[in-house]
N, C-alpha and C positions, 0 to 999 in steps of 0.2 A: 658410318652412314654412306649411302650409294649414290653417289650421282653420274650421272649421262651430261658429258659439257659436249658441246657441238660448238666448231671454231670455222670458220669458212676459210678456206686454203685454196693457193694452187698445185700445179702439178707436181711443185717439187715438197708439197705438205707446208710452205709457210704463210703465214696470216694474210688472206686477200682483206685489202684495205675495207674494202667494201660489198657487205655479206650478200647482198642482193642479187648481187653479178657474179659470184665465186661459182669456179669451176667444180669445187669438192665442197663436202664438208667433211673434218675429220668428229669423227664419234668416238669420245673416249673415256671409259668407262672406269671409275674409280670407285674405290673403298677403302677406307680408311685412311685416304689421303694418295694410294697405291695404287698404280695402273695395273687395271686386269686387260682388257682389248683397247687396241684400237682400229677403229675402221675408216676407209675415205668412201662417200658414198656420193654419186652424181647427184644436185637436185632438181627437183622439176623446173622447168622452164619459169621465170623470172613472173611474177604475176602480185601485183600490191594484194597484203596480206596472207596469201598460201604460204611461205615457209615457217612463220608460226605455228598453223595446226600441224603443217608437215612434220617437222621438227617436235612436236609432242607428240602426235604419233609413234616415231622413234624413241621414246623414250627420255627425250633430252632434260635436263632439269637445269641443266645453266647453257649461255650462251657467252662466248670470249668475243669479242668483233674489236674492228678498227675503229668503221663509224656505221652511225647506223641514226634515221631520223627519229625524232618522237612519237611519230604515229606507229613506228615497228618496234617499239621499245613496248611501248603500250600494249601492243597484239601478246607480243611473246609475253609480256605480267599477266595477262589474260588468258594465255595459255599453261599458266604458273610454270612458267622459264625464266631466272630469273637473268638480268642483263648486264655485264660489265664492257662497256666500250671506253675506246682510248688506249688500245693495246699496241704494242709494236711489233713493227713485220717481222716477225720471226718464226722459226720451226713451231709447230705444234704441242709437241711433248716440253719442251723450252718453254712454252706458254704455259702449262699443265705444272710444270714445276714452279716456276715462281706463283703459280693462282693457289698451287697447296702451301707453298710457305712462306707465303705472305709476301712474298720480296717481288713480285711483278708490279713494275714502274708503270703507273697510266699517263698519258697525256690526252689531251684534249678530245673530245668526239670528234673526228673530223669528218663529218655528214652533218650536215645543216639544212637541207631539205625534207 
């Protein structure tokens, strides 16, 4: 099966805490568990609600974040993206490997807004 994950990163590709403000996002394309691309892609200017439909326009079909409030959890389910937050700041592909085999450790949402 194919999915498009989108992670929000900084410059150096590792998880920005909080997806609203991230400078990148990485776009990473798997199939059967297996990275086929990955891309860093600027997003548009920080605007409540836009990175959902953005972000399915791209393709995205899941979303890795840090923290992220309820009301953007909900946009991206509506955007049928579906949302795992509570991830740790780490590289990208690092993220992509424990979310394929199961062993990525979540803690808390840490967005409460």
């Amino acid at each position: 099966m194919k999915k498009r994950i989108a992670i929000p990163v900084n410059e150096n590709g590792i998880l920005d805490g909080h997806f609203g403000h991230c400078k990148f996002f990485a776009l990473i394309d798997l199939e059967e568990g297996i990275v086929l691309t990955e891309d860093k892609v600027v997003p548009p200017p920080h605007e409540p609600g836009l990175l959902p439909k953005w972000l399915a326009e791209k393709g995205a079909t899941d979303i890795i974040a840090g923290g992220m409030g309820q009301r953007a959890i909900d946009l991206f389910n509506q955007n049928n993206i579906n949302v795992v937050v509570g991830a740790p700041k780490v590289p990208a592909l690092e993220l992509i490997e424990g979310f394929v085999k199961g062993t990525l450790e979540y803690t808390n949402n840490y967005c409460t807004h």
